[in-house]
C-alpha positions as CSV (number, residue, x, y, z in Angstrom):
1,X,0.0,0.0,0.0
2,X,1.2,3.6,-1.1
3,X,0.0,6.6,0.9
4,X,-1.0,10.0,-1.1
5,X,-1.7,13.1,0.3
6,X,-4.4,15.2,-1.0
7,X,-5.1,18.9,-0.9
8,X,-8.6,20.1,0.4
9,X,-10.5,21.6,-2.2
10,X,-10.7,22.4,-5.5
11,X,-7.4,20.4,-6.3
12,X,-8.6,17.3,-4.7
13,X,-11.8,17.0,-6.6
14,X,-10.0,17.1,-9.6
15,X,-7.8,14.9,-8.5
16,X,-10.1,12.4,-7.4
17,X,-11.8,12.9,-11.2
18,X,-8.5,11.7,-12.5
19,X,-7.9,9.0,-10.5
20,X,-11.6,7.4,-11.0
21,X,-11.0,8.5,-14.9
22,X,-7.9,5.4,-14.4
23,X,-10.1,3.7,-12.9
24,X,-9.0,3.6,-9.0
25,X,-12.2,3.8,-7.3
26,X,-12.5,6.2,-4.7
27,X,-15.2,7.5,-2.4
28,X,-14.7,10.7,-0.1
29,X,-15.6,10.1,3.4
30,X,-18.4,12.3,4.2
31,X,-17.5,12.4,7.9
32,X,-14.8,14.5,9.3
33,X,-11.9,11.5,9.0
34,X,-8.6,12.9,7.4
35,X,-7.8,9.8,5.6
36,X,-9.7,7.4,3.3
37,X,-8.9,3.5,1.2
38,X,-9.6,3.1,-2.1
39,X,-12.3,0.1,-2.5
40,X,-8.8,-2.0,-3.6
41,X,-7.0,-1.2,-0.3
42,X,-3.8,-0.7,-2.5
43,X,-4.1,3.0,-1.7
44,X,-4.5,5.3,1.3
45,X,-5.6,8.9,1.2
46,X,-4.9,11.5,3.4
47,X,-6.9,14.9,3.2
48,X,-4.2,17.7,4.6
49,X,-4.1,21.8,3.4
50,X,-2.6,22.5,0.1
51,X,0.6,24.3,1.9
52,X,0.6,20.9,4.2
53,X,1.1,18.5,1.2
54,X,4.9,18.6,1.0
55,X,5.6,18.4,4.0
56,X,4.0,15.6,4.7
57,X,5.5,13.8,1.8
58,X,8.9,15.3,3.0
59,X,9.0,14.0,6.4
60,X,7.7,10.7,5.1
61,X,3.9,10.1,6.4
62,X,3.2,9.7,2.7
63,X,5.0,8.3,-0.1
64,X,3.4,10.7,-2.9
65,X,1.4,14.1,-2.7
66,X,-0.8,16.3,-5.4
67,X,0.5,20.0,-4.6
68,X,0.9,23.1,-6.5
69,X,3.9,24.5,-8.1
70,X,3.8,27.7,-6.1
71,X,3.2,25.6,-2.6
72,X,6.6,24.1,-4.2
73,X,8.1,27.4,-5.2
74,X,7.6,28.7,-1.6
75,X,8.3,25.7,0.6
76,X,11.6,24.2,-1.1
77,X,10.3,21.3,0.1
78,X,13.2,18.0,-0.4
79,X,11.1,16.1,-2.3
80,X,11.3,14.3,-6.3
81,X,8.9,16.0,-8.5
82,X,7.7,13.2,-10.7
83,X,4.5,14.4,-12.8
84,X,2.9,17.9,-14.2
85,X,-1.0,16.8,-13.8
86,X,-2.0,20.0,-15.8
87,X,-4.8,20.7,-13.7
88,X,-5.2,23.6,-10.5
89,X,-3.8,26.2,-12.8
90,X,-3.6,29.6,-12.0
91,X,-0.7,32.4,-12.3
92,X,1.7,34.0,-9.6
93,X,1.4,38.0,-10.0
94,X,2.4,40.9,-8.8
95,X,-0.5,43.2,-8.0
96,X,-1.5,46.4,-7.3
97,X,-4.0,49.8,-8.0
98,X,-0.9,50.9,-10.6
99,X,1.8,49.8,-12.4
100,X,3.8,53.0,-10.6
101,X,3.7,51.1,-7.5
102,X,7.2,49.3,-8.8
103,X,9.1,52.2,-10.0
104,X,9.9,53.4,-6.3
105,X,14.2,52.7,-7.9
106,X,15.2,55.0,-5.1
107,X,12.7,53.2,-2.0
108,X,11.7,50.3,-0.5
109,X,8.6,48.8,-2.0
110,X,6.1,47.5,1.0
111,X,4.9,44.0,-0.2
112,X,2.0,41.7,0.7
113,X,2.1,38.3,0.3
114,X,1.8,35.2,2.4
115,X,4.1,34.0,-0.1
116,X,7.4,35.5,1.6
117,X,10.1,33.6,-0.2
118,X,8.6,33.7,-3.3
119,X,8.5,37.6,-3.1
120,X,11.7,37.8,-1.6
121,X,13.1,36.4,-4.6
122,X,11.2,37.7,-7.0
123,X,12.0,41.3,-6.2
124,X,15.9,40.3,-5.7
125,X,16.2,39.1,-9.1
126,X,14.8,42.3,-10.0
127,X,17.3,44.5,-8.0
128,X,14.3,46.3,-6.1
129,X,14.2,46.7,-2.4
130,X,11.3,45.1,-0.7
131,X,9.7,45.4,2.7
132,X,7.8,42.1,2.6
133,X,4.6,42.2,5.0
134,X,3.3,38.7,5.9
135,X,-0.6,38.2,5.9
136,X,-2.5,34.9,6.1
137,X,-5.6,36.3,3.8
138,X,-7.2,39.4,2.1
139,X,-3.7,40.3,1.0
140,X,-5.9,42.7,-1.2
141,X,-6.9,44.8,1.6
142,X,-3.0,45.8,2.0
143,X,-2.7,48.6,-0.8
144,X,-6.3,49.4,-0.5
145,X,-5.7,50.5,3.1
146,X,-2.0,51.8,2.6
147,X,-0.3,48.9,4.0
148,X,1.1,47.5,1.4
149,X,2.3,49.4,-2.4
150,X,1.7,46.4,-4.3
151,X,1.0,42.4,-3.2
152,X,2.4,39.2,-4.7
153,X,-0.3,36.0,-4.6
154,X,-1.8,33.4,-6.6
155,X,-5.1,34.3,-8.9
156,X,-6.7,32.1,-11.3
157,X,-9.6,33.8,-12.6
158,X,-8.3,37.6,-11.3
159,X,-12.0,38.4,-10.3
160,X,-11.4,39.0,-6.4
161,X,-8.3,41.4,-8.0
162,X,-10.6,43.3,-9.9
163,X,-13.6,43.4,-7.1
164,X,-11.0,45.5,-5.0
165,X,-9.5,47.4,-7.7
166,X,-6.7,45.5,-8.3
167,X,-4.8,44.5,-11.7
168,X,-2.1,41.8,-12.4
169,X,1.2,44.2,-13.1
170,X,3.7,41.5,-13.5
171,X,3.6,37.8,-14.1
172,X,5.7,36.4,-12.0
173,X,5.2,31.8,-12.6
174,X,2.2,29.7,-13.5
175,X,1.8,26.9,-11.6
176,X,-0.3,23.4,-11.8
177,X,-0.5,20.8,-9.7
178,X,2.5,18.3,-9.2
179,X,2.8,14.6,-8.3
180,X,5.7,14.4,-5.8
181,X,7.4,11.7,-4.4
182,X,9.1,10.9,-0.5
183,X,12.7,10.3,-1.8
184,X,13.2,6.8,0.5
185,X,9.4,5.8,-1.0
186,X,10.8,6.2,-4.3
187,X,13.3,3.6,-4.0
188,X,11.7,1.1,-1.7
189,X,8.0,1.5,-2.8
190,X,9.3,2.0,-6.4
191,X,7.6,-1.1,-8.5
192,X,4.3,0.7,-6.3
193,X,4.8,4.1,-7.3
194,X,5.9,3.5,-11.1
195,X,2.5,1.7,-11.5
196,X,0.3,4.5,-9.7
197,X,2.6,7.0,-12.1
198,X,2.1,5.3,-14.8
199,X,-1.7,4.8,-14.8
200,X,-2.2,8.7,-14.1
201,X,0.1,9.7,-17.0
């Protein structure tokens, strides 16, 4: 038996579409468990947060993981990346009320983001100064309210940008989801993991 982790939300019920579209049969638990079988018992399923995947692929209480490129981007997390799934896409952006917000050459730029490494490096490679301000949610509120000159976060559709007067002013990655792997699971569950990759390519 191989263990995967699972995102909450949108991400696992697309992932869950794939994995009945293979034919692994799968039913959510409708009760608050954290962890599910498939009705072979060749597969357990934990139900962790997105940013929690890699972790817990990392530190070994699963051997594989669905978890976004920018969860990947921000964690560094030690782990082998095995398999672009294409779905969960959205885009990392810089945002803000107006492009002039990035042309402070001579000053520190204030940046929202709960994305800190991400932004950190983002803004390096650009030679700009950056104030990074960590918040956990409504990173949009930050400019509006004078917090922040600009924010860096993910956005699929943009609509809660635009709702708050917002627009995308630089493209930082796009990201999907990715199949991960536990490095020791590779290796010792590899004739387990091969098979599960190999059905979901």
């Amino acid at each position: 038996m191989i263990t995967i982790a699972l995102p909450k939300g949108r991400l696992m019920d697309e992932t869950i579409d794939i994995l009945k579209g293979v034919g692994i049969e799968v039913e959510i638990p409708s009760s608050r468990r954290l962890f599910f079988f498939d009705k072979s018992n060749r597969y357990r399923f934990l139900i962790v947060r997105a940013q929690d995947v890699a972790t817990y692929v990392e530190y070994s209480a699963a051997d594989l993981g669905i978890v976004g490129k920018d969860v990947l981007e921000e964690t560094k997390s030690d782990v082998f990346e095995l398999l672009d799934l294409g779905i969960g896409y959205c885009k990392m952006v810089v945002a803000g009320k107006e492009p002039e917000c990035l042309n402070k050459k001579t000053s520190t730029v204030k940046v929202a983001t709960k994305f800190v490494n991400i932004a950190k490096k983002h803004f390096l490679k650009k030679g700009m100064n950056a104030e990074i301000i960590k918040l956990y949610g409504s990173i949009e509120l930050a400019p509006l309210l004078g917090i922040a000159d600009c924010i860096v976060d993910i956005v699929s559709t943009g609509t809660t940008l635009k709702e708050n007067g917002l627009s995308v002013i630089e493209n930082i990655f796009e990201s999907t989801a990715i199949l991960v792997s536990n490095k020791i699971s590779y290796y010792t569950k590899n004739v387990q993991i091969k098979e599960f990759l190999n059905l979901i390519k």
